[in-house]
N, C-alpha and C positions, 0 to 999 in steps of 0.2 A: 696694736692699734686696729686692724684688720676686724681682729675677733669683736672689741669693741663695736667697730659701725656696724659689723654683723648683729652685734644682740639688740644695738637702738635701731637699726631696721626694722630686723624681727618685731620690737617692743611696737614699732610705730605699725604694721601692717596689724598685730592682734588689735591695737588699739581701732585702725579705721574699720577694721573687720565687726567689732563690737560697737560698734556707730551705727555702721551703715546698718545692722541688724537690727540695734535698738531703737531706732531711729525711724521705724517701717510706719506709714500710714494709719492709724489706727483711723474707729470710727469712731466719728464726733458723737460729745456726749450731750443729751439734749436735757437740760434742767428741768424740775418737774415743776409743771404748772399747778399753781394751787388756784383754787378756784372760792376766791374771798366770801360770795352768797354762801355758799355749801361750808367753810370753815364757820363763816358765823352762827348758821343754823346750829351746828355744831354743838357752838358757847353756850349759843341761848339756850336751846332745852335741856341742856348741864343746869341754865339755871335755873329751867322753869318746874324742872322735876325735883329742885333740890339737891341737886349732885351735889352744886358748888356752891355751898353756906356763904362763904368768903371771896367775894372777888379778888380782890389783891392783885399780883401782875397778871391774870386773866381779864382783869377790865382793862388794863394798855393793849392787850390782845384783841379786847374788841374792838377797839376803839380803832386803831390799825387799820382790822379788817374794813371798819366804817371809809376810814379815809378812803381806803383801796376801792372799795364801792363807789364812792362817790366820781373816782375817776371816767366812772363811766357810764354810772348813773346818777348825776347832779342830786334832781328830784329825792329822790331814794335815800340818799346818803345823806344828804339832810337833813330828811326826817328821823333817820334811822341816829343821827349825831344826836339832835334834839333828846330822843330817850335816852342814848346810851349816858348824857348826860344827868338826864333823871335817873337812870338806872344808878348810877356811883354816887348820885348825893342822898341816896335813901339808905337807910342802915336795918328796915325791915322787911326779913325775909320773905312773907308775904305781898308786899309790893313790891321785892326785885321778881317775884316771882309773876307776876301780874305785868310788871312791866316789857318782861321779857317774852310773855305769850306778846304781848302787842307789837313787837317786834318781830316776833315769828309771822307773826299776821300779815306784814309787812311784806316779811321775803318771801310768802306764797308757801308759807312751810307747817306744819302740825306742831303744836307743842311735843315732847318725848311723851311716852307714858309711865304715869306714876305721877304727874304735873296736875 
């Protein structure tokens, strides 16, 4: 019986021992800020050069980013809603491509080159 409480001892001191070790303070991990102007620049001159033929789940992505904008820029993100909606209801690539210079215009940003 002895021997026994000896090895659940034992058991229980490696155990706190492996706590208290792993358990040490680490430093906080600070989530990356993404910066919604600069991702949507991003879309837009994917479309404005042609990158991206097809929007597909890349117009919920900008559309996102819109929202995101607007959080903090009312103005902006309104306007910027307005085309992104003209943007998805037009099906040619010359006018996503026009639409989306006007929206770089917007963000104060250069269409890509090759646009």
């Amino acid at each position: 019986m002895m021997a026994y409480c000896r090895g659940v001892m034992g058991s229980l001191l490696v155990f706190v021992a492996l706590l208290t070790i792993g358990c040490g303070k680490g430093e906080a991990v600070k989530p990356v800020e993404r910066n919604p102007k600069e991702l949507l620049t991003q879309r837009l001159q994917d479309v404005a050069s042609g990158k991206m033929q097809q929007l597909g789940s890349a117009f919920g992505e900008i559309m996102n980013l819109i929202e995101e904008i607007k959080k903090t820029d009312a103005a902006l993100g309104a306007s910027l809603e307005e085309d992104g909606k003209k943007l998805m209801s037009g099906t040619d690539p010359a006018g996503a491509k026009q639409i989306a210079e006007q929206m770089l215009q917007k963000l104060g940003a250069a269409p890509a080159a090759g646009s």
